[in-house]
Residue, then its C-alpha position, 0 to 999 in steps of 0.5 A: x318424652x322431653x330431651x334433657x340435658x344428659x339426653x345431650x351428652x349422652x347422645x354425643x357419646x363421649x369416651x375422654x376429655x373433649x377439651x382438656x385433661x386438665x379438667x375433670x371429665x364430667x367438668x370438661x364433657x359438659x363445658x364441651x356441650x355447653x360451648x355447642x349449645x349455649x355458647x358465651x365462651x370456646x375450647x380456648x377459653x376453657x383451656x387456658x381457664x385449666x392451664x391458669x386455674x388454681x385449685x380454688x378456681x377449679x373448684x369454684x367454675x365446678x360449683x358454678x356449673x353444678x349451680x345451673x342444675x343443668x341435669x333437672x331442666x325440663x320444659x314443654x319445649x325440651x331443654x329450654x337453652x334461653x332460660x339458662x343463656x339468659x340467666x345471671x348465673x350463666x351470665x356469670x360463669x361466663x365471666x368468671x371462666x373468660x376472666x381467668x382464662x384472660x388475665x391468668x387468674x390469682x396465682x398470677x395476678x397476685x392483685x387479690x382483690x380481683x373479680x376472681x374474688x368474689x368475696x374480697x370486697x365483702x370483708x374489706x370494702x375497696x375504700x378501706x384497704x388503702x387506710x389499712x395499708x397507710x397504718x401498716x406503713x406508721x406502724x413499720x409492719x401488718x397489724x392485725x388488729x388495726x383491721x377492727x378499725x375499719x369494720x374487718x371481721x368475722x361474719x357473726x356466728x363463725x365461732x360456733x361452727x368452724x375452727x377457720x376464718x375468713x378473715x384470718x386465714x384469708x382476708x389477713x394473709x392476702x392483705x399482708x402479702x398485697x402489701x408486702x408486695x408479693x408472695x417473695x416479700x413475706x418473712x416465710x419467702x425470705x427465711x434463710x437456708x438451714x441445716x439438719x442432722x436429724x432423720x439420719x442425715x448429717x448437716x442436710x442443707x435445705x430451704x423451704x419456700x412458698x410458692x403460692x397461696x391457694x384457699x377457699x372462703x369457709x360459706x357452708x351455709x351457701x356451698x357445703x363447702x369447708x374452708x382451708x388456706x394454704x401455701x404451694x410450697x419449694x422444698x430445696x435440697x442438697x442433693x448430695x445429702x446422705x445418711x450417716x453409716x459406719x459402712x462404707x460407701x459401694x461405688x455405685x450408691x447414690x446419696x440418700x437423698x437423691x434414692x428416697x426423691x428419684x426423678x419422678x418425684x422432682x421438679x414438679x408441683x404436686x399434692x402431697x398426697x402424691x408423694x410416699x410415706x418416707x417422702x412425706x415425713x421428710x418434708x413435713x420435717x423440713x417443714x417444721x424448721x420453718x414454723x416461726x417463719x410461717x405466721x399467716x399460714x400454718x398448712x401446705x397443700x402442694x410441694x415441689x421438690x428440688x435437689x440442688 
């Protein structure tokens, strides 16, 4: 009987995340392995990989890892460790994790077109995105049609298959924001404060405002994956936002708006599926105030409340 790559793992008997919990465990368990037996990278890559690491890049590293089909490798030998060292997918996960671990990804980087994006130069060939960026500048603003000009579009098919694209709602918004010059530069970044009396409230003072921008190419065909675009999103509010009643206040209330979002719920990026249905609906309202604001992407992923 020839040892496998479960073999290992299940001979070195973990009960948590070895390195980090900001990693799935099976992702962390078998990085901890692959650290012990492979080698190319360490714990402290992998960690600052998780600390850095959008959800997007997490996602794509699990991909990775999976791509090497570690839990089928057998050879007369047992698991045959050079085959897989030796192999340009390792060789590349190597690189992708170290890279974002180094440099702190694209969330930080904000230089989009970076070897955390693989797929960047296969839309927009590095020698085009100057000219693009110099007609933007004749023309005052970013014009998506003068990416046909240099060959930018949709892979052909895309239409059949999928209500996303690549180029629309990837390609575009990241060479709009590259050249505004950040995430802070886009018209969404700098809409103003407003005000609501809607949902009960009266003259709720609020701002809603990206954070980041998270995605991941539509390649179905390669991955078995769907694509989406998004913005991680603030959602700033008074805190001293309540509810219109005719009763009259006891001493001890607290403003609505600091009862539906307590201290748990606050300062903290989170899925929106982690907040209530209540919570929801009042963001997703405030949200929608935004809605002529927001024309390279339409969907949030990730919100932050803050009460003012």
């Amino acid at each position: 009987m020839h040892t496998t790559f479960k073999d290992i793992l299940l001979k070195e008997d973990y009960t948590g995340n070895m390195i980090t919990k900001e990693l799935p465990k099976q992702l962390d368990n078998t990085l901890f392995t692959l650290i012990h037996i492979l080698g190319g990278f360490d714990t402290s890559d992998v960690i600052n990989f998780a600390r850095h690491a959008n959800h997007r890049e997490k996602k794509l590293l699990n991909k990775m890892v999976n791509d090497l089909h570690l839990y089928d490798k057998v050879s007369v030998r047992g698991f045959d460790k050079e085959s897989i060292k030796n192999s340009s997918r390792y060789r590349a996960l190597t690189i992708f994790l170290k890279t974002i671990a180094d440099t702190g990804g694209a969330d930080s980087l904000m230089e989009q077109k970076s070897p955390t994006d693989p797929y960047f130069d296969e839309y927009v060939k590095p020698e085009y995105k100057d000219y693009i960026f110099k007609q933007w500048d004749k023309l005052g603003k970013a014009d998506y049609g003068v990416l046909k000009y240099f060959n930018v579009g949709e892979h052909e098919g895309t239409e059949d298959y999928t209500d996303f694209r690549n180029v629309g709602d990837i390609v575009y918004p990241l060479l709009v924001m590259e050249w505004l010059g950040g995430i802070e530069n886009t018209d969404f970044a700098q809409a103003p404060w407003m005000e609501t009396s809607e949902m009960g409230f009266e003259n709720l003072k609020f701002k809603v405002e990206p954070i980041g921008f998270d995605y991941l190419y539509d390649e179905s065909v390669d991955f078995g994956e769907s694509g989406y675009a998004c913005w991680d999103i603030r959602v700033l509010i008074d805190k001293d936002g309540d509810l219109v009643t005719s009763e009259p206040p006891s001493e001890w209330d607290e403003p609505f708006i600091q009862t539906l979002f307590p201290e748990s719920a606050r300062n903290k990026l989170s899925s929106f599926r982690n907040y209530t249905e209540d919570q929801m609906e009042t963001i997703e309202s405030l949200w929608d105030h935004y809605d002529q604001y927001r024309d390279l992407v339409n969907q949030f992923c990730r919100v932050e409340v803050v009460l003012v």
